[in-house]
The first five atom37 places (N, CA, C, CB, O) and aatype in JSON, in Angstrom:
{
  "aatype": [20, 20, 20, 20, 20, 20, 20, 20, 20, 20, 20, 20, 20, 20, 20, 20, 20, 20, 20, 20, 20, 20, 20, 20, 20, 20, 20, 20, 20, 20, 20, 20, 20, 20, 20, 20, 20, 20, 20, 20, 20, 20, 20, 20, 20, 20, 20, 20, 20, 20, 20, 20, 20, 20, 20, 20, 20, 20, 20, 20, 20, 20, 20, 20, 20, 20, 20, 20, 20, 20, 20, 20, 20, 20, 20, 20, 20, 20, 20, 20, 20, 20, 20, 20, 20, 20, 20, 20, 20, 20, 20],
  "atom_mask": [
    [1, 1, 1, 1, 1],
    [1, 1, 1, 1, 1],
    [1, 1, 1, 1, 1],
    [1, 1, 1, 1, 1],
    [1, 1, 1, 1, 1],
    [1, 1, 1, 1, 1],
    [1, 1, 1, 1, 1],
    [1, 1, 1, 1, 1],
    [1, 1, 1, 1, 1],
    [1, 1, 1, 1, 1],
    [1, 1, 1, 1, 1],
    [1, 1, 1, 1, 1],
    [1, 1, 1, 1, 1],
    [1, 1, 1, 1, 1],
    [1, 1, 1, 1, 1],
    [1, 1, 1, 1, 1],
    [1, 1, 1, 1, 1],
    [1, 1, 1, 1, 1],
    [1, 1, 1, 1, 1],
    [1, 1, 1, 1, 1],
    [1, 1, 1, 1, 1],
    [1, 1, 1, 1, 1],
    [1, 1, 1, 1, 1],
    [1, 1, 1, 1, 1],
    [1, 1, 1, 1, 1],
    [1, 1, 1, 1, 1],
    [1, 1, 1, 1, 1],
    [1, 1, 1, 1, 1],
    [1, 1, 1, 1, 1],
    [1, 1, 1, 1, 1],
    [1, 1, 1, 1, 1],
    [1, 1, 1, 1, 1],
    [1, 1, 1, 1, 1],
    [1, 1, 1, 1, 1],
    [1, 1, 1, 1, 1],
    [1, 1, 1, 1, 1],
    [1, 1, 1, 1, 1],
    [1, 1, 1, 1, 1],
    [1, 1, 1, 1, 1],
    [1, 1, 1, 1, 1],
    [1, 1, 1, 1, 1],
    [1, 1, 1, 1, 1],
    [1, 1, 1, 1, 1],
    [1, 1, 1, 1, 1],
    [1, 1, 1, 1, 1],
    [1, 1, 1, 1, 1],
    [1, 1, 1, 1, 1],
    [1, 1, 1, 1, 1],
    [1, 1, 1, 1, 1],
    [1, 1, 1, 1, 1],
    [1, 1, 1, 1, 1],
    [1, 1, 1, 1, 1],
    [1, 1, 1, 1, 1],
    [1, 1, 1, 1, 1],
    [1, 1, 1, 1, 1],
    [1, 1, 1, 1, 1],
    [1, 1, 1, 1, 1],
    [1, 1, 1, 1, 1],
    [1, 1, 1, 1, 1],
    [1, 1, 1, 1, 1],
    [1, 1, 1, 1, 1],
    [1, 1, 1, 1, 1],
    [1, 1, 1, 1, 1],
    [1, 1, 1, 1, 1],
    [1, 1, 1, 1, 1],
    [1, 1, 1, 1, 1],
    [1, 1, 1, 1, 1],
    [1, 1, 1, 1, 1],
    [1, 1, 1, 1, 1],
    [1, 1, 1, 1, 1],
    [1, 1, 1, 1, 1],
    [1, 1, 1, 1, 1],
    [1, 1, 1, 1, 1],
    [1, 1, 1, 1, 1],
    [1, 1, 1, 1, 1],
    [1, 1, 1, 1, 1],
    [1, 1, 1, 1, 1],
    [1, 1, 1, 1, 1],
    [1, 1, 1, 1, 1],
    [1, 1, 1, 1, 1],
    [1, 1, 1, 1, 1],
    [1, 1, 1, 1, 1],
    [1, 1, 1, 1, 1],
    [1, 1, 1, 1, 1],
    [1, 1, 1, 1, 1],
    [1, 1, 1, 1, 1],
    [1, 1, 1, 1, 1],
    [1, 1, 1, 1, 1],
    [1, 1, 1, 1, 1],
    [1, 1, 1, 1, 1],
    [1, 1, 1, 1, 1]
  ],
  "atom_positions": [
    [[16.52, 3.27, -42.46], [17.36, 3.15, -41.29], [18.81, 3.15, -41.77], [17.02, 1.85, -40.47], [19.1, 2.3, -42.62]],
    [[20.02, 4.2, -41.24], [21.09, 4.16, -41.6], [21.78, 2.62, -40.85], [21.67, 5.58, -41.28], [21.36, 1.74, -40.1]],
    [[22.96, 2.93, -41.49], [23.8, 1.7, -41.31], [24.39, 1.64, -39.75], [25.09, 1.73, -42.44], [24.59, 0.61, -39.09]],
    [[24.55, 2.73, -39.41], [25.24, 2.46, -38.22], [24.26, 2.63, -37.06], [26.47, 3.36, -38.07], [24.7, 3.04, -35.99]],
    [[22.56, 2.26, -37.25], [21.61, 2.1, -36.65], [21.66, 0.36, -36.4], [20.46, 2.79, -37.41], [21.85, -0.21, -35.33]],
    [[21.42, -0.25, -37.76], [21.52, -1.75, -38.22], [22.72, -2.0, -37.21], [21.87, -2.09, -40.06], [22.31, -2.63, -36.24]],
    [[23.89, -1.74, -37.15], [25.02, -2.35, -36.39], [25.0, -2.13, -35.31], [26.16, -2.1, -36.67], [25.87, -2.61, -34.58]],
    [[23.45, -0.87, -34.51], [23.82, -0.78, -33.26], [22.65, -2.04, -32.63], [23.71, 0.94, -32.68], [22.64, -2.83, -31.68]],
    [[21.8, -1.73, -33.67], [20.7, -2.89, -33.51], [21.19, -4.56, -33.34], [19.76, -2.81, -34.92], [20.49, -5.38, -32.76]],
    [[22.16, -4.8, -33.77], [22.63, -5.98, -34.48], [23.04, -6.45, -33.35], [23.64, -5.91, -35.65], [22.75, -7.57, -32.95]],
    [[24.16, -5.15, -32.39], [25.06, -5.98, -31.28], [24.51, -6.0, -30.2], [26.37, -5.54, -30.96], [24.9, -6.72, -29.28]],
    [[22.89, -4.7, -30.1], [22.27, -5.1, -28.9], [21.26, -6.12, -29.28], [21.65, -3.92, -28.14], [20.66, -6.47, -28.26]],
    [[20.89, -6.64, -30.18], [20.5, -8.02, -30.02], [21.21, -8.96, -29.79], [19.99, -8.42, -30.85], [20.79, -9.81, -29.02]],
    [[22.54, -9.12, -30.39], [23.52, -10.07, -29.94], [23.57, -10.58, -28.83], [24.53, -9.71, -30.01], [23.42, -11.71, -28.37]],
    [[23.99, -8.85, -28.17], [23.94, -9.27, -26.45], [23.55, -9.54, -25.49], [24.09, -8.99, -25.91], [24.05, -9.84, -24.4]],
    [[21.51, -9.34, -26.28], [20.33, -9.81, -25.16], [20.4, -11.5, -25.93], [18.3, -8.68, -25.29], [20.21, -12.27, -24.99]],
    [[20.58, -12.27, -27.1], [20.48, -13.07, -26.99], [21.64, -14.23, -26.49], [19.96, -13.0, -27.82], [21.57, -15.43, -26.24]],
    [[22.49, -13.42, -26.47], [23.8, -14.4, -25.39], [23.16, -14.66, -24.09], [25.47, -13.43, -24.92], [23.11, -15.79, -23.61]],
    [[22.73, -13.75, -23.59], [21.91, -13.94, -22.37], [21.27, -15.41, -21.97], [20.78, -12.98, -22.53], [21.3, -15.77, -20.79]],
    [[20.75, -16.16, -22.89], [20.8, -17.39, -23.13], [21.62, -18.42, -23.88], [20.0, -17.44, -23.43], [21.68, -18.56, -25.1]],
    [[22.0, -18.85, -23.31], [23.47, -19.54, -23.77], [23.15, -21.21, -24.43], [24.64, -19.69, -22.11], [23.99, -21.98, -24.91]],
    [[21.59, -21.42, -24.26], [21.08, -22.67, -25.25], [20.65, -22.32, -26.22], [20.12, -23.52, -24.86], [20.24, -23.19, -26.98]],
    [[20.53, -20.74, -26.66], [19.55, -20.34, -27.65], [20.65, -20.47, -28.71], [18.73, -18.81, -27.45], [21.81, -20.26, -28.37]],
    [[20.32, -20.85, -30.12], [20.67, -20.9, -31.2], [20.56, -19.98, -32.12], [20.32, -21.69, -31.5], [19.38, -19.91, -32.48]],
    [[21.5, -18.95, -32.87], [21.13, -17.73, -33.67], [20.95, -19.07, -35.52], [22.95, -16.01, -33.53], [21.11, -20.28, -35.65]],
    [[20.66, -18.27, -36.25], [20.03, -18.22, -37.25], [18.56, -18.53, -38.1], [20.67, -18.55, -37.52], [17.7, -17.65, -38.23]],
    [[18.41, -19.76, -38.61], [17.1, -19.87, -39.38], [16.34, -20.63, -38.15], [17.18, -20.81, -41.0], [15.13, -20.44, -38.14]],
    [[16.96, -21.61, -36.91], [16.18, -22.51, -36.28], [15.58, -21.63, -35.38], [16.85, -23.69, -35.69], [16.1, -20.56, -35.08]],
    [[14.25, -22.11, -34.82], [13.87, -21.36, -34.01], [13.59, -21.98, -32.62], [12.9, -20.79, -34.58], [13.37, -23.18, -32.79]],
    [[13.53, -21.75, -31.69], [13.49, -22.63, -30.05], [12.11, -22.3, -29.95], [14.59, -22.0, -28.45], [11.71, -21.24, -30.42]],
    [[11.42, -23.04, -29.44], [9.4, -23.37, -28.97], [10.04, -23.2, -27.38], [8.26, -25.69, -29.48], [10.97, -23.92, -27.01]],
    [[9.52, -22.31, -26.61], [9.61, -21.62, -25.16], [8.78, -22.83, -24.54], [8.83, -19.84, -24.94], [8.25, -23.55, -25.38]],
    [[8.58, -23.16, -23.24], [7.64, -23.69, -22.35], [6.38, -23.58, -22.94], [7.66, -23.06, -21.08], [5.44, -24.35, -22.8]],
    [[6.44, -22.69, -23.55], [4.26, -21.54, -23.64], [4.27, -22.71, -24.8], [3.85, -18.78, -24.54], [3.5, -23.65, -24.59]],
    [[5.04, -22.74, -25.98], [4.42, -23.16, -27.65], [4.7, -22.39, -28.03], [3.07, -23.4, -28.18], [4.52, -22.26, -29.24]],
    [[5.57, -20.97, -27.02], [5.29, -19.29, -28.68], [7.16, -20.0, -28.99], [5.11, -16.1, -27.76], [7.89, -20.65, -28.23]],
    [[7.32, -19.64, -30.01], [9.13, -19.41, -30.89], [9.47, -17.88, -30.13], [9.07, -19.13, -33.39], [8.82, -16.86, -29.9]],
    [[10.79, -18.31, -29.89], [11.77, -17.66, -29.4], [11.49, -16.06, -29.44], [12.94, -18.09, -30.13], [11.35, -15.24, -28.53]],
    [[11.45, -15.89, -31.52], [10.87, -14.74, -31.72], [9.95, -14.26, -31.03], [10.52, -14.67, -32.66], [10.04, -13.2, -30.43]],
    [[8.78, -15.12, -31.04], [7.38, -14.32, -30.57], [7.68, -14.09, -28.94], [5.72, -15.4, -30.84], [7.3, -13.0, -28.5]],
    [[8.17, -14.79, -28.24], [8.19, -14.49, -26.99], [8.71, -13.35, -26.95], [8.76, -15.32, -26.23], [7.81, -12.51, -26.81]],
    [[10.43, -12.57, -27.05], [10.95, -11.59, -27.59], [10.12, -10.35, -27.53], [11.26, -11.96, -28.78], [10.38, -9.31, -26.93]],
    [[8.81, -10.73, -28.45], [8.32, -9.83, -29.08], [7.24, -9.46, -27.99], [7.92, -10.23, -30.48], [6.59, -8.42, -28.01]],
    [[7.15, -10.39, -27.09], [5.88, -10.26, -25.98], [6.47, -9.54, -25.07], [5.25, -11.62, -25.25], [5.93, -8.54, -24.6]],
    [[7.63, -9.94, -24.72], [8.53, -9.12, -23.71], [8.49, -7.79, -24.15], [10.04, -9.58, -23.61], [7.74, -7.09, -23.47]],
    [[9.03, -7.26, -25.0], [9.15, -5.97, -25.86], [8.02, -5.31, -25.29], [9.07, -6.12, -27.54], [8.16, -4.25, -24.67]],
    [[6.66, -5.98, -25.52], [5.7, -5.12, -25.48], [5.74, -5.29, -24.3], [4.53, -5.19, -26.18], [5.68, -4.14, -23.87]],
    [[5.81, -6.03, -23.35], [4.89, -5.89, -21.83], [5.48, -4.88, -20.9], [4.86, -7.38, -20.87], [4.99, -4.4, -19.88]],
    [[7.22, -4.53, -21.76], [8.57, -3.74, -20.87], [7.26, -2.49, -21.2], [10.83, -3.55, -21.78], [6.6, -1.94, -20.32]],
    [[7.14, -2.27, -22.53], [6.73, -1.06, -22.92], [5.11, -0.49, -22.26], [6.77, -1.2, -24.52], [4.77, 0.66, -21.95]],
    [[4.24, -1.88, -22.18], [3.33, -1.5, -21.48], [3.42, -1.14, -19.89], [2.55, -2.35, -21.74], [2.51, -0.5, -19.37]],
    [[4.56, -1.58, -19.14], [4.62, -1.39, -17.76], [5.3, 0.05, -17.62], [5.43, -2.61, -17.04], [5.08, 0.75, -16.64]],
    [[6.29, 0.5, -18.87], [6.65, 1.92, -18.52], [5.56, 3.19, -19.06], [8.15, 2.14, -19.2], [5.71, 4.39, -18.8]],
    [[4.5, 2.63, -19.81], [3.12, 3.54, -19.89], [2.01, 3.53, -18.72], [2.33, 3.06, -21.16], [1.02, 4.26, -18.8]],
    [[2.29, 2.48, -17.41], [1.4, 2.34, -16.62], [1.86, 2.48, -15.42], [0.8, 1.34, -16.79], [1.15, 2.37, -14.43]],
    [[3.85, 2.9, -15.36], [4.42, 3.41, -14.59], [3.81, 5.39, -14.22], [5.87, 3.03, -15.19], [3.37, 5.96, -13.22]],
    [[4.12, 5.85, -15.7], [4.06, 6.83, -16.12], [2.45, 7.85, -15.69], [4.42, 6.42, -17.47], [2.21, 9.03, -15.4]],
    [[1.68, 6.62, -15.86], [0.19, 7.13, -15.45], [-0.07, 6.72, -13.73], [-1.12, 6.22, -16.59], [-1.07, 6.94, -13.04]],
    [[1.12, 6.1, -13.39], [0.91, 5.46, -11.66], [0.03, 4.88, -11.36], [0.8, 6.27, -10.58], [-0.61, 5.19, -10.36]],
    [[-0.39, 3.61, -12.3], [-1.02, 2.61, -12.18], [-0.86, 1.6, -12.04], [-1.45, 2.52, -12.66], [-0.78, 0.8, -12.97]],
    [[-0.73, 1.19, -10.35], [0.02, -0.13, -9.96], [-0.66, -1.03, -10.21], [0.42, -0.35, -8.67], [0.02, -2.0, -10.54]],
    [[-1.61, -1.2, -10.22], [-2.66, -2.6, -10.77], [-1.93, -2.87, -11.92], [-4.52, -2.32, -11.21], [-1.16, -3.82, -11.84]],
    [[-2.0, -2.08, -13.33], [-1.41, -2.11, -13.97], [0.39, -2.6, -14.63], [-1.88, -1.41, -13.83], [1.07, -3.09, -15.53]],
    [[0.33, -2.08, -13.52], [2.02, -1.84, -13.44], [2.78, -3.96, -12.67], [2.36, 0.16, -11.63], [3.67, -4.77, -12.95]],
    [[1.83, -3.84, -11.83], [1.5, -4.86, -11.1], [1.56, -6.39, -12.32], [-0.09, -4.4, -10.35], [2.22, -7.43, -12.3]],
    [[0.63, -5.91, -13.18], [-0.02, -6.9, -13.95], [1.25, -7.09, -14.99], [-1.59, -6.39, -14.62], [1.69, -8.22, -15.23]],
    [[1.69, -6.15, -15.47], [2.73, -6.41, -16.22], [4.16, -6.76, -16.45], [2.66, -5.89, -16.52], [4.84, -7.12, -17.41]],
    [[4.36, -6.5, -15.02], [5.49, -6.89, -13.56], [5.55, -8.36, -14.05], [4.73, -6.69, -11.5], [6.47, -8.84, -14.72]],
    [[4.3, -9.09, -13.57], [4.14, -10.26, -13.0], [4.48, -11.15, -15.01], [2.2, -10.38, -11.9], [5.09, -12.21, -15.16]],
    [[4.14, -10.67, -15.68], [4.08, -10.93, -17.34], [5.64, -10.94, -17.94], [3.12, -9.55, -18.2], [6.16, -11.67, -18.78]],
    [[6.07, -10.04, -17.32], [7.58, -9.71, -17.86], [8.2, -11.13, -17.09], [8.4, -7.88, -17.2], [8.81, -11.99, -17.73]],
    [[7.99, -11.2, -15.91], [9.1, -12.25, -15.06], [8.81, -13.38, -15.79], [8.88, -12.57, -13.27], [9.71, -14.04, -16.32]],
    [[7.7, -13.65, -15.88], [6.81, -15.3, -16.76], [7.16, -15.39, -18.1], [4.87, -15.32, -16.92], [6.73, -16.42, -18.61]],
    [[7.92, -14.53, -18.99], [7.98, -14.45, -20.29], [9.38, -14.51, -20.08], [7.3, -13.31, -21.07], [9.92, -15.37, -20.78]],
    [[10.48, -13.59, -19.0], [11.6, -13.74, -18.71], [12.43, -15.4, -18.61], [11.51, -13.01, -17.6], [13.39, -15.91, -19.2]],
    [[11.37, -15.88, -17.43], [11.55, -17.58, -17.28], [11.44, -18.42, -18.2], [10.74, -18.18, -16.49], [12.06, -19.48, -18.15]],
    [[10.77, -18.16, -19.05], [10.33, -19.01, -20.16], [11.59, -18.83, -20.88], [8.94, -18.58, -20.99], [12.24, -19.85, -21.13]],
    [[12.14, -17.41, -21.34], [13.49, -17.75, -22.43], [14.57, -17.8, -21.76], [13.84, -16.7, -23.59], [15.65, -17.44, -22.22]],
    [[14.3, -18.48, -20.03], [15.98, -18.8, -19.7], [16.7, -17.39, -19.37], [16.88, -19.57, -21.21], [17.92, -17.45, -19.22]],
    [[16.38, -16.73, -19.3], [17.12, -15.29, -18.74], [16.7, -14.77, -17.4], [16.82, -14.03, -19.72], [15.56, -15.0, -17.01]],
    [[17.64, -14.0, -16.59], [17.74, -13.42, -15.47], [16.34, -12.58, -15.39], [19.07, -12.64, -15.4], [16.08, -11.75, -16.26]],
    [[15.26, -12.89, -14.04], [14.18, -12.28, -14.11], [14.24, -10.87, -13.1], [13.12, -13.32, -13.78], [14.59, -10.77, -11.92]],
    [[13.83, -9.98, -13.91], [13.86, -9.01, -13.25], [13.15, -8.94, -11.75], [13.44, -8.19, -14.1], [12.33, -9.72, -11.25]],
    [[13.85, -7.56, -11.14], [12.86, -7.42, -9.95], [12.23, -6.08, -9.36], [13.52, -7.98, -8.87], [12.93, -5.12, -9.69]],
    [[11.6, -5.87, -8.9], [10.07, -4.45, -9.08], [9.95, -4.52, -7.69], [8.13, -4.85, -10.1], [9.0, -5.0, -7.08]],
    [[11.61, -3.69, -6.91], [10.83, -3.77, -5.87], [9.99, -2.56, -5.09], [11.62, -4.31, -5.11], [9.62, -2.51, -3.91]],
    [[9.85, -1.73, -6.03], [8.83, -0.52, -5.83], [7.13, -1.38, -5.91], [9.13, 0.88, -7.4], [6.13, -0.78, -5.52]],
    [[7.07, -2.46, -6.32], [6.14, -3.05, -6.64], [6.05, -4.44, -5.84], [6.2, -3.08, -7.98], [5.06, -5.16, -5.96]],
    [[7.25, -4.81, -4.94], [6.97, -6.05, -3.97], [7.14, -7.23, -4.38], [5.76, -6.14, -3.52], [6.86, -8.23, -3.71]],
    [[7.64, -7.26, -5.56], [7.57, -8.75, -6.84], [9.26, -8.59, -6.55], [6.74, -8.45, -9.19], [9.72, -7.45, -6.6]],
    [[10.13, -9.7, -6.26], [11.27, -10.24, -6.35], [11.45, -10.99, -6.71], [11.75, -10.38, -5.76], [12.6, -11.41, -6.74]]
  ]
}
């Protein structure tokens, strides 16, 4: 990965983790509502964005539905603005 990938990486993490303004950057890690660390939640979100735009893509609202409802619950948990799906009825 070049360098000016790392620095683009760097400031859009920066700026999703300002988003929470109790969260602490370096070695400590914050335990969410669930028990998962900060990281792992992060990392759940990541995937569930990614699974809802593969189940957008195939127009599978059950699907789409299910992962809707996962993103907002993982959203709440790290203190950030929860999205809203209103092609999908979830506000």
């Amino acid at each position: 990965m070049g360098s000016k990938y790392r620095i683009a990486l760097y400031l859009a993490m920066t700026a999703i983790m300002s988003l929470n303004p109790d969260a602490t950057l370096g070695t400590q890690s914050l335990e969410s509502t669930s028990g998962f660390s900060t990281g792992q939640s992060w990392g759940a979100l990541r995937k569930a964005w990614k699974g809802y735009r593969i189940a957008k893509v195939q127009a599978d609202s059950a699907r789409m539905t299910e992962y809707a409802t996962k993103i907002r619950k993982i959203q709440g948990e790290l203190g950030i603005t929860r999205s809203t799906f209103p092609n999908l009825g979830i506000a």
